[in-house]
C-alpha positions in Angstrom: 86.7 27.8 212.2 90.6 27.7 211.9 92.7 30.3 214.0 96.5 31.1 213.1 97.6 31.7 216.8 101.7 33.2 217.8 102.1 32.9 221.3 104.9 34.1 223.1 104.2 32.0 225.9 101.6 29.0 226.8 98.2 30.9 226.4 94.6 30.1 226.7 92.8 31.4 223.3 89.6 32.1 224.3 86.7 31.8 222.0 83.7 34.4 222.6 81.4 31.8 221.5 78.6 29.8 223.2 80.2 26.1 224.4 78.1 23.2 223.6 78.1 19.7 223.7 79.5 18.5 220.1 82.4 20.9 219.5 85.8 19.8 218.7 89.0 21.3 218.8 92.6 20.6 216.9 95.8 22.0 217.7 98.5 20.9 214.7 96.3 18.8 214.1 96.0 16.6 217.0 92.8 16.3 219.0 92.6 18.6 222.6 90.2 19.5 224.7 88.1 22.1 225.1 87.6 23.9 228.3 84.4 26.0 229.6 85.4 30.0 229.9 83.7 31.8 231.8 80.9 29.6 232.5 79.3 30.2 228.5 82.4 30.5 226.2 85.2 27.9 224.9 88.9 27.9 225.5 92.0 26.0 224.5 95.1 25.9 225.7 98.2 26.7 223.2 101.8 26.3 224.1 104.2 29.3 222.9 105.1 29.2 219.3 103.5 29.5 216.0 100.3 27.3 215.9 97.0 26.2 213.8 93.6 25.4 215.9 90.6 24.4 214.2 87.3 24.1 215.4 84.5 21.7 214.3 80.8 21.1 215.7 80.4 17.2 214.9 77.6 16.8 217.4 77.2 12.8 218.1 73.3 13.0 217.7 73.7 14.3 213.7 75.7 11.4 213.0 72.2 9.3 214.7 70.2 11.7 212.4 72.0 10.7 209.3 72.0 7.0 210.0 67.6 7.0 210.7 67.5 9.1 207.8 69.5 6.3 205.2 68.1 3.5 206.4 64.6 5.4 206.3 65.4 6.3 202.2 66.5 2.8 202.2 63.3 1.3 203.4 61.1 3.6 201.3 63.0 3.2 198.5 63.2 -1.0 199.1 59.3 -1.4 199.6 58.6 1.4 196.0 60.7 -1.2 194.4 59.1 -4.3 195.9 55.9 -2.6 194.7 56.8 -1.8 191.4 58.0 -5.1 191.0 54.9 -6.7 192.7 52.7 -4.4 190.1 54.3 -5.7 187.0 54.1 -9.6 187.8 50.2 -9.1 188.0 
């Protein structure tokens, strides 16, 4: 999600959305934190001025997910191939 946000003086934007363990947050492209608003939602703060934040869910355990899943296909595909190969020689 990417908000275009003019501020006329520092502001928290406040996202009506649940916060949850894996979201990120840019301002301008640099890294910043993400607060807890009102004990459910998400906040940044954004200095006045003219500003970009983007918001991205990279939760840690997809990139674990992703990783078991490769090396799974990787080990399925390794021991078709061993078989294959096994089959042929006989």
């Amino acid at each position: 999600m990417i908000v275009d946000v003019d501020a006329q003086q520092p502001a928290l934007l406040f996202l009506a959305d649940t916060h949850y363990p894996g979201w990120q947050a840019r301002l301008d492209g640099r890294a910043v934190p993400i607060y807890r608003a009102n004990y459910l939602f998400r906040a940044v703060f954004v200095p006045a001025g003219t500003h970009t934040v983007e918001f991205a869910y990279r939760p840690g355990s997809f990139l674990v997910g992703a990783t078991i899943s490769t090396i799974t296909v990787l080990l399925v595909a390794g021991a078709l191939g061993a078989l294959l190969w096994w089959g042929r020689r006989m």
